[in-house]
N, C-alpha and C positions, 0 to 999 in steps of 0.2 A: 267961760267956755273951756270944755275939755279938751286937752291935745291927746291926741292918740300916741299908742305906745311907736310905733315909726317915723314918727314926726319928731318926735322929742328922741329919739336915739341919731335921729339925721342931724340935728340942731346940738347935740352934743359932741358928734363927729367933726362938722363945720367947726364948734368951736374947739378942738381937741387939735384939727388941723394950723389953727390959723394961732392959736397959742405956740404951735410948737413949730410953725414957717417966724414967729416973729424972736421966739427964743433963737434959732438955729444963727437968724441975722444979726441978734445982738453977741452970739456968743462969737461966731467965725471970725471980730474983728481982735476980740484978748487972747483968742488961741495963739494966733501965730507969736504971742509975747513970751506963753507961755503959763500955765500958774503950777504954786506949787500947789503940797499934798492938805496943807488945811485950807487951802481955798475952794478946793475940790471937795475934801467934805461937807463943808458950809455949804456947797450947792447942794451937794446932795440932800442933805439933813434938810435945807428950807426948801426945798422941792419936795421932800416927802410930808414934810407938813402943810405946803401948798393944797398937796393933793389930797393928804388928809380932810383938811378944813373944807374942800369941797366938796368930797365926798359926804362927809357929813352934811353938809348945805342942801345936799340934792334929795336925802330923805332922815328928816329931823328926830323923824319920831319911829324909826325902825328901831324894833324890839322883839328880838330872835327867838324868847324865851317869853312869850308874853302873859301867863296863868303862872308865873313862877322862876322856878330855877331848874324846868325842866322843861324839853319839850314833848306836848302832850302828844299821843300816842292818836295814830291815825283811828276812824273807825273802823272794824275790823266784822265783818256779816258771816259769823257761822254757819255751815247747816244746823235744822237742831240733831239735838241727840236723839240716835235712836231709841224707839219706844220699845219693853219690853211687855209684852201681854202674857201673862202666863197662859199655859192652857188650859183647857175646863176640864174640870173633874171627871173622872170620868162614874157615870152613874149606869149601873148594867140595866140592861131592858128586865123590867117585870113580867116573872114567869107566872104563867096561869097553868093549874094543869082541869085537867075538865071532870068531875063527877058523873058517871052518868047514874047512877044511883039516885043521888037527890038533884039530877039534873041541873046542877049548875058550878062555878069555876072556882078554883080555892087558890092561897098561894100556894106554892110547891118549895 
């Protein structure tokens, strides 16, 4: 069965929440002790690989560039180009002139 996309953003919220109500309780008791400055990076550093590893857990096979090493280019719907028609020739009307001698029409 498929979970819908708001279902699975609610459920990573809830857990996003209750990760960091139970960090907040374990951490409030070593504050007041104190740490120094590489204890504080080590958190940081495995907190961001924490969330790295997750992140990648949540989509394994995300592949940004996925025809290559480039991303392909959206489809793009032209007009077409405009058509060119030449004009027609121009052809002069055929002149007649009229005979009346031999009663009939010649070129002129």
């Amino acid at each position: 069965m498929r979970v819908n996309g708001f279902a699975k953003h609610a459920c990573r919220a809830v857990a996003l929440a209750a990760g960091l109500a139970v960090t907040v309780s374990l951490v409030a008791r070593s504050a007041e002790a104190g740490i120094d400055t590489g204890a504080a990076v080590g958190i940081g550093l495995g907190s961001f690989a924490l969330g790295s590893a997750f992140g990648a857990a949540s989509n394994p096979y995300y592949r940004p560039y996925p025809y290559g090493y480039y991303y392909p280019a959206a489809p793009v719907y032209y007009p077409p180009p405009p058509v060119y028609y030449p004009p027609p020739a121009y052809y002069p009307p055929l002149r007649s002139c009229w005979d009346p001698y031999y009663a009939r029409y010649y070129a002129c």
